[in-house]
N, C-alpha and C positions, 0 to 999 in steps of 0.2 A: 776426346773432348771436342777435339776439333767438328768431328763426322755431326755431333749432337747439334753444334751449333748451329753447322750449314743446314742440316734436317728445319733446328725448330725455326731458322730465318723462312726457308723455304714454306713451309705450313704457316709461318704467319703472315707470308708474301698472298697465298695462296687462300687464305681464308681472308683477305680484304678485297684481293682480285674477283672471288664471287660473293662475295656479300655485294657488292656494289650496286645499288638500284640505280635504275634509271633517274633523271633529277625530278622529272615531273610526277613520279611515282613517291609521293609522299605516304603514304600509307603501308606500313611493315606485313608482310602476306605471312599470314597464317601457316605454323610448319605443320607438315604433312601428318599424320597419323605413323608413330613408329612402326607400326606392323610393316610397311614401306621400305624400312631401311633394312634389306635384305642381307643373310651371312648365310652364304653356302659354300660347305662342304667338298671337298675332293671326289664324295660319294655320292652328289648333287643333294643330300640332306641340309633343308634351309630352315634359317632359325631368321630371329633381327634381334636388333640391336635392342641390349637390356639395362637401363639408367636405375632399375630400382636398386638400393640399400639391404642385405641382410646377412646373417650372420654366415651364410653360404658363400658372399660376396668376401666376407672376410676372410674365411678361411683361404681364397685363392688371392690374395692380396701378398705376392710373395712374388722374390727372384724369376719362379717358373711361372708364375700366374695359372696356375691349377691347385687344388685340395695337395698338401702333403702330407696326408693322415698316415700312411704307407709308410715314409719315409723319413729318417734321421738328419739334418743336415751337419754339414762342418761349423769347425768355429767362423768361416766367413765368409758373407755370399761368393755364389761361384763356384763353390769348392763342391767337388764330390757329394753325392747323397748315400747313406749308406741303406739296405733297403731293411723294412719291418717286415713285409708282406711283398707277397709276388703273385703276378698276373700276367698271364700267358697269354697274348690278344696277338701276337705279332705273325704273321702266318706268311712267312718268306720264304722261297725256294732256292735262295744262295747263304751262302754263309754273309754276318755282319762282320765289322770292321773291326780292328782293335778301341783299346780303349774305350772299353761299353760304359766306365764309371764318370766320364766326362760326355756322354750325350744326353744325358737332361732333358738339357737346353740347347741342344739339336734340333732343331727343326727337318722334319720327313716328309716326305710327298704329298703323304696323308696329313698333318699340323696345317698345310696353309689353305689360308680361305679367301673366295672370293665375295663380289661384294656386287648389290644395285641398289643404289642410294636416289632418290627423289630431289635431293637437293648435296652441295657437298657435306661432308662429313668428318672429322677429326678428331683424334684421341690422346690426351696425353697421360701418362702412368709415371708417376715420379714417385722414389722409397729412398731414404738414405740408407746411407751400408755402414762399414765398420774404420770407424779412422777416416782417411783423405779418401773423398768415392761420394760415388753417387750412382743410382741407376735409373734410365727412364728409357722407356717405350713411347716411341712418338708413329703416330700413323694419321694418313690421310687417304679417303679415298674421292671419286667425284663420277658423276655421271656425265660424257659430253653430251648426251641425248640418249632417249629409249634404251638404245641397240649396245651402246658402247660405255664399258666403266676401267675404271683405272685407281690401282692403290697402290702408295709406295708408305714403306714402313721402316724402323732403323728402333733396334732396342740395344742398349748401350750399356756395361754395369763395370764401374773401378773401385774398386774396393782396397787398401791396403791391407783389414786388418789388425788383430792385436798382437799376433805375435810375429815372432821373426820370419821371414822370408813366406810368405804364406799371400801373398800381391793376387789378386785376380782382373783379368781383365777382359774382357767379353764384347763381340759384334754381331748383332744378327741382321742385316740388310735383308728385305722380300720388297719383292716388285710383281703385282699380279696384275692379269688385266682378264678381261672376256669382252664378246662381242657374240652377238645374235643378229640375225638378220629382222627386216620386218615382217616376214612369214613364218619365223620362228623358226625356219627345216634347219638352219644351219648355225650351228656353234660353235663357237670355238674360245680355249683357255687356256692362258700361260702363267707361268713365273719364273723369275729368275730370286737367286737366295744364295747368298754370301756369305759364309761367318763364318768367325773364327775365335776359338774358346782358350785363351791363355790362364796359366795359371801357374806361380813359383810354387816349388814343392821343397818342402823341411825335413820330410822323411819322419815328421811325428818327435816327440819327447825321450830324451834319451831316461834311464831309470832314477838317476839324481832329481831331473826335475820334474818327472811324474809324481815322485813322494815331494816332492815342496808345493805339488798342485793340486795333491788329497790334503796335505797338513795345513793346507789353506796359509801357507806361513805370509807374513802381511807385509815381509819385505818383497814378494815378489806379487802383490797384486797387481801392479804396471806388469802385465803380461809380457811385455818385450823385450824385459830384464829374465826374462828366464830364458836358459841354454835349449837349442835344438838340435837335432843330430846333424845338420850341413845346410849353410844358406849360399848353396851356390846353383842351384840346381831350378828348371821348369821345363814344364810342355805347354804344347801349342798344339791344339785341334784345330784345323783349316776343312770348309769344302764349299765349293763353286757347283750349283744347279741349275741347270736348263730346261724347263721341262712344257710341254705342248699337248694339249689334248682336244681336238675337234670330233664334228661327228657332222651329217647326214641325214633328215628323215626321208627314206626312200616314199613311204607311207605316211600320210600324217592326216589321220581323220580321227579329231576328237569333237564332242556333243556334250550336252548335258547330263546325259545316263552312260553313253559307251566311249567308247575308244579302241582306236586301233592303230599302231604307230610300229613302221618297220625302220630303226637308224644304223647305219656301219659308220664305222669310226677310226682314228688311230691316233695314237698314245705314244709322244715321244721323251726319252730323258735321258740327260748322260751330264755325270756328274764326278767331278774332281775331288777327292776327300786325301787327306796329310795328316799325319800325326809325327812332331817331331821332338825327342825326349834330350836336350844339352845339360851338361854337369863340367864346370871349370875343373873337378879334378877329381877322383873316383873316391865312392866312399867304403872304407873298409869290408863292413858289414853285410855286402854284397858281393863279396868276393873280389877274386883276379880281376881284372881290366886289360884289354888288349892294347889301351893309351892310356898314359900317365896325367895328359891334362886333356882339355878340351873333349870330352865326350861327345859323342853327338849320332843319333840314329834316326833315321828318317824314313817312316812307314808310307806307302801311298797305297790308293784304288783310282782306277778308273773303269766307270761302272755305265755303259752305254743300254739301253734298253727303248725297245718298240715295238709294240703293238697293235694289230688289227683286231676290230671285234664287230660284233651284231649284236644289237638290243631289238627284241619283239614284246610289245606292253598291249595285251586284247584284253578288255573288258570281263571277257569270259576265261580264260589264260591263264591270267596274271603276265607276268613281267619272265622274262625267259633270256637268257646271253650266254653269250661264249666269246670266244678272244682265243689268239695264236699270238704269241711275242720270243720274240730272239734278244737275249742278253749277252754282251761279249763282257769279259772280265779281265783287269790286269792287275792284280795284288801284288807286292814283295818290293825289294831292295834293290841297288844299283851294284852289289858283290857278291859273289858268292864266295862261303866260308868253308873252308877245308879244315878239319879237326881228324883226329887220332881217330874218333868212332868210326868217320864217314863225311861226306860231304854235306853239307846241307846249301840246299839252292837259294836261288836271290827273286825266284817266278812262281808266282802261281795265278797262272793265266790260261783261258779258256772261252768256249761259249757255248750256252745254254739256248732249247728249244722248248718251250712251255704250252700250253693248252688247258685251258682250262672255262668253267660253264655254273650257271648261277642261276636260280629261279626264283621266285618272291611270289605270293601269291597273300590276298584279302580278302574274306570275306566274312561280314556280320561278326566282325569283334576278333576272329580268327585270322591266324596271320601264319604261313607257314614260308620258311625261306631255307636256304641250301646254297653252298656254295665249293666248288672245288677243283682245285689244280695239279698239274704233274710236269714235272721235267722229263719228256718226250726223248731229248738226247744230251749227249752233254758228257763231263767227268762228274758231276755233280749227281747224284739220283734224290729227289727230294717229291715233295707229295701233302698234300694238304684235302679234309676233305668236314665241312663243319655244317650241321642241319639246325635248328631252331625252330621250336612251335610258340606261340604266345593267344594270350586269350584277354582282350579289354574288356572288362563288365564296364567300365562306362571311364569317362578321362580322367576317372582317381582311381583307379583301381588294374592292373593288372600281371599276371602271372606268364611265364616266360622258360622255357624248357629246353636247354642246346647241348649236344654233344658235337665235339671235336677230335680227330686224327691227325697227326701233322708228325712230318718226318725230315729231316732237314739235316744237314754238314754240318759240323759246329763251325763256331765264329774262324774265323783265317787267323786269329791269334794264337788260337788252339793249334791250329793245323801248322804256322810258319812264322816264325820270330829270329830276327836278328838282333843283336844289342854288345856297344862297347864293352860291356859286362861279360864274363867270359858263361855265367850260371844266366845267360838270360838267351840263348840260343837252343835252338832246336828245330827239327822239323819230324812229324807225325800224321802216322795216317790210322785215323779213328774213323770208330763207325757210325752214324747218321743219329742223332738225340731222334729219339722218338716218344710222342707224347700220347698222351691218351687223357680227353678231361669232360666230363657232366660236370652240367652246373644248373642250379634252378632260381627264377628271381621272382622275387614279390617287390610290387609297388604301391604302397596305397596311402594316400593321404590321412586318412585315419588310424590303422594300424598300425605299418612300418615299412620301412624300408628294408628287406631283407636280399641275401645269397648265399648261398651253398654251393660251393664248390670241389668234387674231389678229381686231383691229378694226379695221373704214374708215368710214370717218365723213365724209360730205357734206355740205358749207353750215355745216363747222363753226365755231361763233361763240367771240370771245373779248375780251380788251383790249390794250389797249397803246399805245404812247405813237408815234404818226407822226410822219414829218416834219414841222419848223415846229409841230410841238406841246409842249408842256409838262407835260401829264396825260395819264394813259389814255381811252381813249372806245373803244366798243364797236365789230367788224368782224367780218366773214364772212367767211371763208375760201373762195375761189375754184375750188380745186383741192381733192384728195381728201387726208385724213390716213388713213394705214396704223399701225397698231399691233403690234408683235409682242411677247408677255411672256410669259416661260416662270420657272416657279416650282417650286421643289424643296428637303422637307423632310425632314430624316432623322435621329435620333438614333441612337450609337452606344454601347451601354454595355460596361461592361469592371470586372465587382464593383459596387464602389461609387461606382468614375465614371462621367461620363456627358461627351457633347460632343455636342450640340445645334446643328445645321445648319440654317440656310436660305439658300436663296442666290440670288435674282431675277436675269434677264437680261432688257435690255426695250429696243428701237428703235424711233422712230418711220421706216420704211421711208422715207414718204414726208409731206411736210409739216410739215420738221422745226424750219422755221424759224417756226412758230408752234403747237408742239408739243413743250417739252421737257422731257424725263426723262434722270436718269443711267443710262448702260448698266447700270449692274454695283450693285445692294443687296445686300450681305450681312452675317450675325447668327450670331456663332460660342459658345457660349455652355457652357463646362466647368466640371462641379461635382461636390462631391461630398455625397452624399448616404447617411447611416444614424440609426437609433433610438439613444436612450440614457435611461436610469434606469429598466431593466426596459421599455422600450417606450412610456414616458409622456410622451417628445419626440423628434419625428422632425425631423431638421436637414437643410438644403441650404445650401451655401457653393460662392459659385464668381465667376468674372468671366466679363462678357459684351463679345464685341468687335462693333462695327457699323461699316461702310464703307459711301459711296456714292461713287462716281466723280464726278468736277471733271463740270458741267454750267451752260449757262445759266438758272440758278436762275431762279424768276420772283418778280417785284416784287410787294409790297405797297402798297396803297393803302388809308388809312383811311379820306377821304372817302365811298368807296363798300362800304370792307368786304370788297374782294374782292382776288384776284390777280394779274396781267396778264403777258403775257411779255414779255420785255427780253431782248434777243441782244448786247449789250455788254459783260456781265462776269460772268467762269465763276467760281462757288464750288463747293464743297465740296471731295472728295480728300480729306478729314481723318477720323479713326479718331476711334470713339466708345467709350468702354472705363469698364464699369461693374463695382465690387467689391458683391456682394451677400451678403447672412444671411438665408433666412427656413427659420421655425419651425412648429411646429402642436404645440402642446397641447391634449391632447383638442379644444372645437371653435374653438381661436382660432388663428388664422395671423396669427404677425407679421413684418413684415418690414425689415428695414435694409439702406442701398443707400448707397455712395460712387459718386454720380453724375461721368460725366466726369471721371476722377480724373487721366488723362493730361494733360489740360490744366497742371497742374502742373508737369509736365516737358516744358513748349515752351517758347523762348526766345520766341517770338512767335505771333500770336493771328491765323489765317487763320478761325477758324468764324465763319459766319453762318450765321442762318437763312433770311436773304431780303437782298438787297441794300440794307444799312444797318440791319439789326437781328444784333444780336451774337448767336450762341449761351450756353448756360446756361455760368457758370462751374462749376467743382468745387464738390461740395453734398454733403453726409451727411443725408438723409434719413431715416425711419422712419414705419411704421404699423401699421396693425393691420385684421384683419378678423373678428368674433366672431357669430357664430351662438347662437342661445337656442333651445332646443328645452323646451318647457313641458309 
């Protein structure tokens, strides 16, 4: 709370400091044309800044501020998402970190964005949460001139809560800046990004009060009168990022019709990430413990990375790179464990040599791109290799055709895990997930929004609880998993209603007993929408319905932070039905939502989010999102 304060003192210090006109300057100057207030990308893809209202806007009006059509949340911000659907964009040549079901709300090299504003710029995003909490995103950026822009941003979220022990508490700090020269040959971009993702864990509802939370029984609607399996227990996600990216144009001749631009560059980053799992005394159901009280285990990475490369963009060409980068790696623990098996180490540490080369090419609606890497040397062998065609019949319309190979180490959790838990130890050497995926996309303003996607995936790794066991522990998948997800978006208007479609179909063909997703997601979403008081408030009002078909949901585990599959007991089949208000006055969108409102008229309580965590009860929400243009 404290962090928020000094943030929004600072942004209000900050937005009076350039407002300030000169005195003889009585007349307010005209703000710029938004198209001006530039958002670019990691990948230098620049968009600006977007104040309008719609029902698109709503949907990302949430905790992660993106669509969570995909995904399930816990009963309270912060907490785990459990997944509906999955997408496979992530094309890394080392293995990822533990704790995959607390990065959300991680932010990745590729998440932050820079910024060239015409004037300053500021944002605030405020949503209440659950109980004592609140969450808000507060950002500023400013241009000192031309060449040189600066943003610093702080997103904050405390949430208590309905039931016991189940506290989130959440920091995400980014600090970007860039600078260009006046000749434009020379660039240069950085950020720095702090956070760190706390969270009390419950371990979910013991079987007593799962039946008093389907029998709906009305002595324990105060959710926090009902028993949990252990309130002594959390983790804490931590990581610290550095990151530097300049460039060069050795060439730089561009004209009206051609272009010809030679730049070299390099790419710096090295990043501190922690995950640490404390528990005041062990809880049964997880077996032996090596300590009686105070558990406590504490994962790191340190993850240094840098790059050189060359970009050539000819007229006639296209766009053509490559890049050379060294990663050095330090995963594991500060003991090594000696057990009856065999030892298991406290290190997995190394460095990686990479190489890899990329092309883009445009012409007359046509657009053809390619991209692909290898671990050259290393302990690691991994490899990525992805092409795409696309074809624009005009700015509402286009079609889109990409295949993908990627071959990669599973995550380092798979591979090396220590834990006061005596069932949460091991160490394994698996062989490289390999993936294999076509996908075809249609865009068109008239028609629909459509994808098809199918994916096979070999030596695919995961968790789950075996025979004679009692906790999950990590396996590879023998035989091939088949994916098929077909995706279709379309809005229908009619005046001033509107009824907003999406509707996913998704089978695991083959593999499915260690691969599960509901057939059937869908998001039906009607409203109505017009201006009022001469045009000085644009309104949208409407309910949103969400379904996922009965599946065997997959289990959580907070030991490890992650999610594992369980073929034992099917949830979902239950409607999710949301009454929403939002507004835009001039540049403020606010918004109000009666979350799960249906829930009130069931005699009994089938939602979970995961096997022994409840879904959200019925909630009246509100927030706000406000723009400063100076």
């Amino acid at each position: 709370m404290k962090n928020l304060l000094l943030l929004l003192l600072f942004l209000s210090v900050g937005n009076n400091l350039f407002a300030q006109d000169p005195i003889e300057n009585t007349e307010k100057p005209e703000k710029p044309p938004i198209e001006l207030y530039r958002i670019i990308s990691t990948d230098r893809d620049t968009t600006y800044v977007d104040t309008t209202l719609s029902v698109q806007k709503e949907y990302k009006f949430n905790y992660l501020r993106r669509d969570q059509f995909e995904l399930l949340p816990f009963s309270n911000v912060g907490q785990p998402y459990n997944s509906l659907a999955y997408s496979f964009d992530k094309l890394n040549l080392k293995p990822l970190f533990v704790a995959q079901s607390h990065h959300f709300n991680y932010m990745d090299v590729e998440d932050m964005k820079y910024y060239n504003v015409p004037t300053p710029l500021s944002e605030l995003y405020f949503k209440t949460a659950f109980e004592q909490g609140q969450q808000l995103d507060a950002f500023f950026t400013v241009n000192t001139n031309e060449q040189f822009n600066f943003s610093i941003a702080y997103k904050g979220v405390r949430s208590l809560g309905t039931y016991q022990n189940i506290l989130t508490s959440s920091g995400n700090f980014r600090f970007t800046t860039n600078y260009t020269t006046k000749s434009k040959r020379y660039k240069v971009r950085a950020h720095i990004a702090a956070q760190d993702i706390l969270n009390e864990e419950n371990g979910g509802l013991p079987a007593n009060s799962i039946d008093l939370f389907v029998n709906d029984d009305p002595e324990f609607n105060d959710r926090g009168r009902i028993d949990v399996n252990f309130e002594d227990a959390e983790n804490l996600l931590k990581g610290l990022r550095f990151y530097a990216d300049h460039e060069y144009e050795l060439i730089s001749q561009r004209d009206s019709t051609n272009y010809n631009v030679l730049a070299i560059g390099n790419r710096f980053s090295y990043e501190e990430k922690s995950f640490l799992y404390t528990q005041d005394a062990p809880y049964e159901s997880y077996g032996e413990s090596y300590e009686n009280t105070n558990l406590r285990t504490k994962t790191t990475l340190e993850d240094f990375n840098v790059q050189g490369y060359a970009r050539l963009e000819n007229s006639l060409l296209g766009t053509i790179s490559a890049f050379a980068g060294y990663t050095d790696y330090n995963y594991g623990y500060n003991s090594v464990l000696i057990l009856d098996e065999g030892r298991i180490t406290n290190r997995l540490q190394g460095n990686l040599v990479q190489f890899g080369a990329g092309y883009k090419k445009e012409y007359r609606g046509f657009e053809l791109s390619g991209k692909g890497a290898i671990n050259i040397s290393g302990d690691y062998d991994a490899n990525y290799l992805q092409g795409a065609a696309s074809f624009s019949f005009n700015e509402d319309n286009k079609v889109e055709a990409s295949a993908t190979i990627h071959s990669v180490a599973p995550n380092f959790g798979y591979q090396l895990y220590q834990s006061d838990y005596v069932n949460y130890n091991w160490q394994n050497s698996f062989e490289n997930v390999k993936r294999q995926e076509l996908k075809f996309e249609l865009q068109s303003k008239k028609l629909l929004n459509a994808s098809v996607s199918y994916t096979g995936i070999d030596d695919y790794t995961y968790y789950a609880i075996k025979e004679n066991d009692s906790t999950p522990t990590p396996h590879q998948f023998g035989d091939r998993v088949d994916y098929l997800k077909v995706k279709a978006q379309k809005e229908i208007r009619y005046g001033k209603f509107a009824l907003d479609n999406t509707v996913l179909f998704q089978q695991a063909v083959s593999g499915e007993e260690v691969f599960n997703v509901p057939q059937i997601v869908t998001r039906n979403t009607l409203y109505f929408q017009d201006e009022f008081f001469k045009k000085a408030l644009f309104l949208q009002t409407g309910v949103t319905f969400k379904y996922f078909a009965e599946y065997n949901m997959n289990a959580y585990d907070p030991v490890l932070a992650e999610f594992y599959v369980q073929n034992d007991q099917k949830l979902g089949g239950f409607p999710l039905m949301d009454v929403f208000l939002s507004a835009k006055i001039k540049q403020t969108r606010i918004y109000f939502k009666w979350e799960h409102f249906n829930q009130l008229f069931k005699s009994t309580n089938n939602q979970f989010s995961a096997p022994g965590y409840p879904y959200r009860d019925a909630v009246i929400r509100f927030g706000l999102v406000w723009n400063f243009f100076l």
